[in-house]
N, CA and C atoms as a LAMMPS dump frame, in Angstrom:
ITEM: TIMESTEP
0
ITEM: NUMBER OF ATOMS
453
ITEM: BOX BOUNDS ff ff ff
-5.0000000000000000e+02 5.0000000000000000e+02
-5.0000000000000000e+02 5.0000000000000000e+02
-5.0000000000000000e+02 5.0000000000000000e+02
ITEM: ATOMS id mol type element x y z
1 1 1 N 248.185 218.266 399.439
2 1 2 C 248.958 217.194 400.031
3 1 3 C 248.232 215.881 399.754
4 2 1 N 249.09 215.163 398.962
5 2 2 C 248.084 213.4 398.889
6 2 3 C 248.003 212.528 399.768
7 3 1 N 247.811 211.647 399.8
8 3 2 C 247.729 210.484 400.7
9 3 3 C 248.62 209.445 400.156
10 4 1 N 249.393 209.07 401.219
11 4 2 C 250.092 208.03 400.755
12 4 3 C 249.812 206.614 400.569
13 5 1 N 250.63 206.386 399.296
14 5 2 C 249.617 205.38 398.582
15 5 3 C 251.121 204.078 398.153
16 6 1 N 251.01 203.195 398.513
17 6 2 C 251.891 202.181 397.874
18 6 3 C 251.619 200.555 397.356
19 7 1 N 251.912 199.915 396.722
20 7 2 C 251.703 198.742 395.573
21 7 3 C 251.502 197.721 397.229
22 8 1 N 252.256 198.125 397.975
23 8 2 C 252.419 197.215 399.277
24 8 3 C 251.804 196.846 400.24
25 9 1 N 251.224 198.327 400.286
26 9 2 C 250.151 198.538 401.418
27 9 3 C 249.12 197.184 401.701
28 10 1 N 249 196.526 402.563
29 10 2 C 247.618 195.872 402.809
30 10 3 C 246.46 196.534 402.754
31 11 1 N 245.181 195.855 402.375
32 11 2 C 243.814 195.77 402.462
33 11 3 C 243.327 197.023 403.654
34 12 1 N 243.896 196.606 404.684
35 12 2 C 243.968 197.539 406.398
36 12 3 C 244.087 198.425 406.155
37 13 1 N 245.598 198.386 405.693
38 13 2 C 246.078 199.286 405.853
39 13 3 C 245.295 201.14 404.536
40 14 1 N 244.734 199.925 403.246
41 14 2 C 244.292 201.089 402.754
42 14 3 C 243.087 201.799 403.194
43 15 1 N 242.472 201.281 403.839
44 15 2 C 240.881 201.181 404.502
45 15 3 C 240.99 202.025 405.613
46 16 1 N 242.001 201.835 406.679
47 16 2 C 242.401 202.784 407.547
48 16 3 C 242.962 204.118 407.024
49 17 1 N 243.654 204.081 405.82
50 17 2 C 243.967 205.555 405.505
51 17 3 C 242.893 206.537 404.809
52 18 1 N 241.9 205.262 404.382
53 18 2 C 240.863 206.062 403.308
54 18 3 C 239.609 206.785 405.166
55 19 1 N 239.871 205.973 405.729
56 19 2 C 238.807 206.38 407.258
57 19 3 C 239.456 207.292 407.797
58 20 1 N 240.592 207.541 407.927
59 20 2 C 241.04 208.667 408.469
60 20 3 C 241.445 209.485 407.584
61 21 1 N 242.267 209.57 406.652
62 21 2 C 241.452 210.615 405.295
63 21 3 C 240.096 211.33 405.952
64 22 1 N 239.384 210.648 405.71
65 22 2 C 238.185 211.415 405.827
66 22 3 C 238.06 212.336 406.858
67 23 1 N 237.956 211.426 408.026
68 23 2 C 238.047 212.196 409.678
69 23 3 C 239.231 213.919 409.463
70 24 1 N 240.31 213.316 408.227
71 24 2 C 241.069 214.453 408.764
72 24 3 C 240.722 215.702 407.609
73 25 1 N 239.516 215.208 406.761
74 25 2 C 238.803 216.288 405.858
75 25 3 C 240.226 216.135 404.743
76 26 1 N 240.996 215.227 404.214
77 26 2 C 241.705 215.615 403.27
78 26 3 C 241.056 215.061 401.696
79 27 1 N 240.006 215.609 401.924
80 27 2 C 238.723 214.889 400.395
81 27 3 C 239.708 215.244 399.127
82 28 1 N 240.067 216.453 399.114
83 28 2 C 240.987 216.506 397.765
84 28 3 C 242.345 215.548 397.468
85 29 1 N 242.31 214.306 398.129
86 29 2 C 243.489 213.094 398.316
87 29 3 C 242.84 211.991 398.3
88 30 1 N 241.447 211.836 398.551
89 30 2 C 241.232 210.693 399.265
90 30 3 C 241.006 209.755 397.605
91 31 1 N 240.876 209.986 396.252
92 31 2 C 240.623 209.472 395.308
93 31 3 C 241.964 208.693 394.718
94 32 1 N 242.818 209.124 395.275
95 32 2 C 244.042 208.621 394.993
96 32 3 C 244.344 207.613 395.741
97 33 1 N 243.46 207.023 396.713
98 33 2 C 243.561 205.397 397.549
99 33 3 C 243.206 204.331 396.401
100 34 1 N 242.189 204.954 395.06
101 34 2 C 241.676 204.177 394.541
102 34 3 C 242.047 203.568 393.159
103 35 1 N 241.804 202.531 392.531
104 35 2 C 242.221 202.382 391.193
105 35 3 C 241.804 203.887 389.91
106 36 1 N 242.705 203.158 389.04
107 36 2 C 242.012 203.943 387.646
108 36 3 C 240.059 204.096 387.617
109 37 1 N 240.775 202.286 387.779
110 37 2 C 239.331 201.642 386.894
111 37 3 C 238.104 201.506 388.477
112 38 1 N 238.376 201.92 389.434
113 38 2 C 237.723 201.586 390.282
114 38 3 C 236.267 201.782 389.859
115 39 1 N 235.288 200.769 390.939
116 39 2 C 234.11 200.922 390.976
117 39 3 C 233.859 201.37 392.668
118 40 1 N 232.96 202.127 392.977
119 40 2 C 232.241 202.235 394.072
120 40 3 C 230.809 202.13 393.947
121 41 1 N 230.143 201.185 394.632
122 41 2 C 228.609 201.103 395.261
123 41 3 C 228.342 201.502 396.174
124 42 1 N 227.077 202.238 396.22
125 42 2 C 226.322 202.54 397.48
126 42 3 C 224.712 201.663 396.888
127 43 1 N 224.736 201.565 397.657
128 43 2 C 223.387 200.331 397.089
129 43 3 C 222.548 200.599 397.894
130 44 1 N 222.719 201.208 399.293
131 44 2 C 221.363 201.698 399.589
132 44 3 C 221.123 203.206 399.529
133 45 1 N 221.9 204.204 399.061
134 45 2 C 221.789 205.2 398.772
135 45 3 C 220.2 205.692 398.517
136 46 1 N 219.406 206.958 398.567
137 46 2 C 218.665 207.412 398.155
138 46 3 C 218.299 208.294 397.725
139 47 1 N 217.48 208.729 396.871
140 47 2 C 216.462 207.513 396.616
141 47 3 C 216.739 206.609 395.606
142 48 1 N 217.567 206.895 395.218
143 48 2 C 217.927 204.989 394.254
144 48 3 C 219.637 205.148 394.591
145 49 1 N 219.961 203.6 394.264
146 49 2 C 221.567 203.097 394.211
147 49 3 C 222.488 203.664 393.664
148 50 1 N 223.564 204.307 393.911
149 50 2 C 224.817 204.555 393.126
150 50 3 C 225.269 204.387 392.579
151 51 1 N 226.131 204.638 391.577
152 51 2 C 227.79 203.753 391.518
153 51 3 C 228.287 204.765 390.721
154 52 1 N 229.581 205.137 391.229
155 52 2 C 230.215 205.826 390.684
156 52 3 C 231.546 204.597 390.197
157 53 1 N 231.961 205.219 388.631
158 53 2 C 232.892 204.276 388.412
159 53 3 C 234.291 205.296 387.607
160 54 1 N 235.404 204.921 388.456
161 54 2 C 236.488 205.355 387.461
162 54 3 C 237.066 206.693 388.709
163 55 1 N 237.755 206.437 388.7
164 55 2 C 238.843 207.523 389.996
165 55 3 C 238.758 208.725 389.591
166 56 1 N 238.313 209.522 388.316
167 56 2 C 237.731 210.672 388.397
168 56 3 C 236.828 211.171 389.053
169 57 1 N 234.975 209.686 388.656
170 57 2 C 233.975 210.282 388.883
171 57 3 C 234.409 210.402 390.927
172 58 1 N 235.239 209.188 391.658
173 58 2 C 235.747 209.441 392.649
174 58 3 C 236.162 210.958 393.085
175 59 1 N 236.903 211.318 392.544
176 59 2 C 237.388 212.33 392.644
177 59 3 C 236.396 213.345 392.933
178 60 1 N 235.333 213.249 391.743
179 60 2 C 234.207 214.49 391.669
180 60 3 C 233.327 214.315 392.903
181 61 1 N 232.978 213.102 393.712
182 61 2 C 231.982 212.55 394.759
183 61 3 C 232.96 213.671 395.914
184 62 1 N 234.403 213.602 396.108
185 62 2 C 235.045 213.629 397.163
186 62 3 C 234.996 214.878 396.728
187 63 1 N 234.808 216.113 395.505
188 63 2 C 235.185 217.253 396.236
189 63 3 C 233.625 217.96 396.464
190 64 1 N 232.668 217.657 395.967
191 64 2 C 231.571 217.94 396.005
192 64 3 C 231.159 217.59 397.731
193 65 1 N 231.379 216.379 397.96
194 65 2 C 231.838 216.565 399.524
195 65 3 C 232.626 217.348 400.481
196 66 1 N 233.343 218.034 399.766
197 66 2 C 234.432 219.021 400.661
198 66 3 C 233.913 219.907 400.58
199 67 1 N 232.357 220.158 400.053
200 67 2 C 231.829 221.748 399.863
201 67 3 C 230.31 221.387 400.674
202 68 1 N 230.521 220.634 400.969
203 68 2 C 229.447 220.45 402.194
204 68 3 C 229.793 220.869 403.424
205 69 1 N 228.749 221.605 404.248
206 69 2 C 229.74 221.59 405.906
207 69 3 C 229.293 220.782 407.116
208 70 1 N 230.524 219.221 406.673
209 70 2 C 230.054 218.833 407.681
210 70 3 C 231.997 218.51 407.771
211 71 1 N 231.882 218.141 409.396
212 71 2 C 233.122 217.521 409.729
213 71 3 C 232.769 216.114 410.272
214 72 1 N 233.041 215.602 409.74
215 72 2 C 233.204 213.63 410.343
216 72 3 C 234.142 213.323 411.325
217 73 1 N 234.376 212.642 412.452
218 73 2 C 234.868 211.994 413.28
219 73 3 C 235.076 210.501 413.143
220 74 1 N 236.104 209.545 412.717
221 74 2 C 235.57 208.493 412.934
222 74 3 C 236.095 207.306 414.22
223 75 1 N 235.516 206.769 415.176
224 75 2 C 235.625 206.149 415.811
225 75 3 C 234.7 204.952 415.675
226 76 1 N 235.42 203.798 417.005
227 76 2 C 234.784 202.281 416.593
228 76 3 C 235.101 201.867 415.431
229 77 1 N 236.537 202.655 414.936
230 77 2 C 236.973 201.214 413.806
231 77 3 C 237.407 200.12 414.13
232 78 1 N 236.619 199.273 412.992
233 78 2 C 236.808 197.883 413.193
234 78 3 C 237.235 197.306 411.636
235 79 1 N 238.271 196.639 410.961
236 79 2 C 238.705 196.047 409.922
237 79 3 C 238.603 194.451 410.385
238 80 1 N 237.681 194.21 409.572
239 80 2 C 238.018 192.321 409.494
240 80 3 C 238.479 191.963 408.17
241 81 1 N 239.7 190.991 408.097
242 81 2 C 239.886 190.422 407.196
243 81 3 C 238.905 188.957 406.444
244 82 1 N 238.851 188.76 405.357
245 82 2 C 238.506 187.376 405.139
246 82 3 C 239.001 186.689 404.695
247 83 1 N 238.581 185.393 404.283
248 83 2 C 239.083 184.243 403.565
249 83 3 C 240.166 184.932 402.049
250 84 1 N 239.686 185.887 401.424
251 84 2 C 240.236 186.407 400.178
252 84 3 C 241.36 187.355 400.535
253 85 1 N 242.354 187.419 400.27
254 85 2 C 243.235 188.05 400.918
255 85 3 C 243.128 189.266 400.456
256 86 1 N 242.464 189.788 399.378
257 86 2 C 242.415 190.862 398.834
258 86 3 C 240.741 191.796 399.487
259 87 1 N 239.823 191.072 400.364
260 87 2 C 238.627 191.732 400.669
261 87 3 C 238.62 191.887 402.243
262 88 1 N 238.374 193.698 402.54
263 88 2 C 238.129 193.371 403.845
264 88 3 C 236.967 194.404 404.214
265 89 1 N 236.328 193.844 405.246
266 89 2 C 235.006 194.855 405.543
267 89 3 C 235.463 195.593 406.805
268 90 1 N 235.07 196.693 406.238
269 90 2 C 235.463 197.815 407.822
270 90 3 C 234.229 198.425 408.385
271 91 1 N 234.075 198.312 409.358
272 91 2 C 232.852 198.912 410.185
273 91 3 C 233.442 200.257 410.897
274 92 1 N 232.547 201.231 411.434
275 92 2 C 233.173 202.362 412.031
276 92 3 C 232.109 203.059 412.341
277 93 1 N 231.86 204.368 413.104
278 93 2 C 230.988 205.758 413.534
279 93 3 C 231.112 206.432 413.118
280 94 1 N 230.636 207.15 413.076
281 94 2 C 230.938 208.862 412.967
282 94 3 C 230.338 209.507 413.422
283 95 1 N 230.971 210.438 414.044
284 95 2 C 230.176 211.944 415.102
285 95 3 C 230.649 212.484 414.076
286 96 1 N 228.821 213.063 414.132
287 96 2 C 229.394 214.129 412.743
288 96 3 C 229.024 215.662 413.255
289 97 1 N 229.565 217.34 412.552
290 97 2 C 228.924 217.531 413.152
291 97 3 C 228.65 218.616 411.808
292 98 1 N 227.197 219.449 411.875
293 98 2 C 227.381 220.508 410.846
294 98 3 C 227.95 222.057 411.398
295 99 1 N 229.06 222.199 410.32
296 99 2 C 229.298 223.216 410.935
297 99 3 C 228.961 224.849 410.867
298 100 1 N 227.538 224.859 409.694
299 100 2 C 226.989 225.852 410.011
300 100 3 C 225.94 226.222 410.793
301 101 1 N 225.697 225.051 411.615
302 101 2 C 224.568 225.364 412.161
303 101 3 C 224.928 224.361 414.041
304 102 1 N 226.14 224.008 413.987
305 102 2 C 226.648 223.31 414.932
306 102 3 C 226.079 222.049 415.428
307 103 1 N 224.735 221.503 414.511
308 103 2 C 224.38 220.559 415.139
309 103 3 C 224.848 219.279 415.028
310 104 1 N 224.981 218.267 416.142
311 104 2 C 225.595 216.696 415.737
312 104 3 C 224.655 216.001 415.742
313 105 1 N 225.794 214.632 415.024
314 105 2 C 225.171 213.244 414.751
315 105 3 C 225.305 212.462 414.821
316 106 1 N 225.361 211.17 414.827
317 106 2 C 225.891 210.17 414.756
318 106 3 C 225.348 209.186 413.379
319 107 1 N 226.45 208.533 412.758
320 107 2 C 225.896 207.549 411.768
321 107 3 C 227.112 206.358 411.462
322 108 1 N 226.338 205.242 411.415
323 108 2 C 227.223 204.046 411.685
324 108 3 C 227.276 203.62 410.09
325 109 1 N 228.889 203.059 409.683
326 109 2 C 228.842 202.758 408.245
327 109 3 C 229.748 201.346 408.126
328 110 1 N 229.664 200.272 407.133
329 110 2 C 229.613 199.281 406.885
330 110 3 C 230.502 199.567 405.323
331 111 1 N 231.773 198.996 405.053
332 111 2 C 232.217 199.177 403.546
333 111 3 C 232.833 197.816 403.443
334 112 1 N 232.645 197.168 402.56
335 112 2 C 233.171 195.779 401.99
336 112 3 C 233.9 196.11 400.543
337 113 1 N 235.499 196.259 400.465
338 113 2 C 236.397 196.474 400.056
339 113 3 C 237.314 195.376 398.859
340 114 1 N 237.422 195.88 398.342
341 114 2 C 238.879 194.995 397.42
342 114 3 C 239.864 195.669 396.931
343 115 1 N 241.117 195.049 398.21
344 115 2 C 241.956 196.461 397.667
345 115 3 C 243.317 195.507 396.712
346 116 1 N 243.775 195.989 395.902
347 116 2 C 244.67 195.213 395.114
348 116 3 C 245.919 196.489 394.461
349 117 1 N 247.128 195.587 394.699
350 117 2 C 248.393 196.642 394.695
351 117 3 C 248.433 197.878 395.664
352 118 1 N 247.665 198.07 396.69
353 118 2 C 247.578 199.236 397.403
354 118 3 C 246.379 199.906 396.722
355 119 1 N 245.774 199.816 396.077
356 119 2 C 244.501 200.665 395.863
357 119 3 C 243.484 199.831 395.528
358 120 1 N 242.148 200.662 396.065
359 120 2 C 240.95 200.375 396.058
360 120 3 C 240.165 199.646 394.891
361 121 1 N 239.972 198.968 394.407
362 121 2 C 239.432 198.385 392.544
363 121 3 C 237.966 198.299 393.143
364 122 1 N 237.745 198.165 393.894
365 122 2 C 235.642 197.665 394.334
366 122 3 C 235.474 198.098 395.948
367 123 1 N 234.137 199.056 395.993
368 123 2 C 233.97 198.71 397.572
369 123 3 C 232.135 199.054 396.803
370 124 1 N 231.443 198.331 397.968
371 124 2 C 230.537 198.481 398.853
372 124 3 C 230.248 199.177 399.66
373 125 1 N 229.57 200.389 399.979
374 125 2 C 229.231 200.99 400.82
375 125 3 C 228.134 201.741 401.509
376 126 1 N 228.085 201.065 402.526
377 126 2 C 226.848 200.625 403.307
378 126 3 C 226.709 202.21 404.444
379 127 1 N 225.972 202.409 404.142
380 127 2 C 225.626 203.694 405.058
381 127 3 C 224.395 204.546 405.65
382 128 1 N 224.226 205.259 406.44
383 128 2 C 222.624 205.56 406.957
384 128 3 C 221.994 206.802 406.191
385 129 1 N 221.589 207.084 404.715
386 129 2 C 221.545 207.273 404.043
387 129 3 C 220.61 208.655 404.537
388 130 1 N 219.598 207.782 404.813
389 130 2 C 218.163 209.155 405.736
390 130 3 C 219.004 210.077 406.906
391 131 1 N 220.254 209.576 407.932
392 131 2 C 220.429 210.241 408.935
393 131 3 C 221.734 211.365 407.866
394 132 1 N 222.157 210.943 407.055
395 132 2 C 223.301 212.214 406.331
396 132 3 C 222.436 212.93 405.426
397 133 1 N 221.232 212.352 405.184
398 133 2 C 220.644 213.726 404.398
399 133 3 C 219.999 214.627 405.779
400 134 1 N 219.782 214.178 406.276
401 134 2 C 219.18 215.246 406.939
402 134 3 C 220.154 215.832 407.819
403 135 1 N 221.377 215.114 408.268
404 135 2 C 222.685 216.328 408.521
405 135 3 C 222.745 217.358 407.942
406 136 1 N 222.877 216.908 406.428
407 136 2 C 223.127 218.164 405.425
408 136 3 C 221.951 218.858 405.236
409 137 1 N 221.043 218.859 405.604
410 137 2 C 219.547 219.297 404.909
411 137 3 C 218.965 219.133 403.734
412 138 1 N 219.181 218.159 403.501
413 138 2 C 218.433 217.683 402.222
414 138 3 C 217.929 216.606 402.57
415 139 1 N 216.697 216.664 404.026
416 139 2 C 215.674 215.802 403.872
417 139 3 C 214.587 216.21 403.168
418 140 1 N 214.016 217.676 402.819
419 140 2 C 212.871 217.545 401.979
420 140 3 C 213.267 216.933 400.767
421 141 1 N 214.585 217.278 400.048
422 141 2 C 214.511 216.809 398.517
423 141 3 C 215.031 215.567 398.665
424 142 1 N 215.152 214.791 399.469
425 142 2 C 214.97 213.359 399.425
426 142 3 C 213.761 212.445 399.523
427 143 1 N 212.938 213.265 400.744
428 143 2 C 211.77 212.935 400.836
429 143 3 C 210.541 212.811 399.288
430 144 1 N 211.174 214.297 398.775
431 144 2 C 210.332 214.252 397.421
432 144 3 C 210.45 213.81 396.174
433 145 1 N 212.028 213.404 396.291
434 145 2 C 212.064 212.327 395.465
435 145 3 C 211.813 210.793 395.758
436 146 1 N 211.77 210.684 396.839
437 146 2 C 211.293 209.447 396.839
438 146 3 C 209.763 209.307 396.247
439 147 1 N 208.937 210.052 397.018
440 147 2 C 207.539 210.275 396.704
441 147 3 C 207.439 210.115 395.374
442 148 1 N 208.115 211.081 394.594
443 148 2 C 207.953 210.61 392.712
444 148 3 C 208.243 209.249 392.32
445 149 1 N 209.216 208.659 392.754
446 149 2 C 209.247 207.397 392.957
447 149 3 C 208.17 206.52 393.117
448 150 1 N 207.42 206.613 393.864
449 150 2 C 206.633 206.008 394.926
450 150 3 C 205.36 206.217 394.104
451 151 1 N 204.975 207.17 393.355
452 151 2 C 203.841 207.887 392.598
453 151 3 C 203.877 207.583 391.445
């Protein structure tokens, strides 16, 4: 089942479907909010910066995510518009929780958006990078790659 997607949609309105998308686990849809040509950043990602570019490699982020077990919640959304009619930053929570091992979390995320014709062409995304690896358990191999880094 996709997500509905139209040339019309506002900025909000795509930002709210791509946040609840998520919350409602429909990862195999959620790439279709976005352009062809889209870019996504994570810039504080670790241990180094992101970017996935092009609504495939999208695609591949979102199902590789659907094979993780976590379930997201999101509450405390907040969409501000700006001066550009085409950019808006959405703030939000998430109770997260894992569901093989039942434990929760919380992690607060920050995305600065450009949505044009109804889909996504650029976001920013700002997120607590150390508290979702270690949801998922992959704080040692974050930890040790950083260290090589660092060495």
């Amino acid at each position: 089942m996709g997500i509905s997607t139209s040339e019309s949609a506002s900025p909000r309105d795509v930002a709210e479907r791509l946040i609840n998308g998520i919350s409602q686990q429909r990862w195999q849809a959620l790439h279709e909010l976005y352009a062809r040509d889209a870019l996504v950043e994570y810039p504080f990602a670790l241990p180094v910066p992101t970017r996935l570019e092009g609504r495939e490699a999208i695609r591949r982020y979102f199902s590789a995510v659907a094979r993780m077990p976590l379930e997201l919640r999101a509450r405390n959304i907040t969409v501000h518009e700006t001066g550009d009619p085409e950019v808006i930053v959405a703030e939000w929570d998430y109770d997260g929780l894992v569901t093989t091992t039942g434990r929760s979390f919380q992690v607060s995320n920050i995305q600065v958006s450009r949505v044009r014709d109804g889909q996504i062409v650029a976001s920013r995304d700002y997120h607590n990078h150390p508290v979702l690896a270690d949801a998922a358990a992959q704080r040692p191999a974050l930890l040790a790659a950083l260290a090589r880094q660092a060495g």
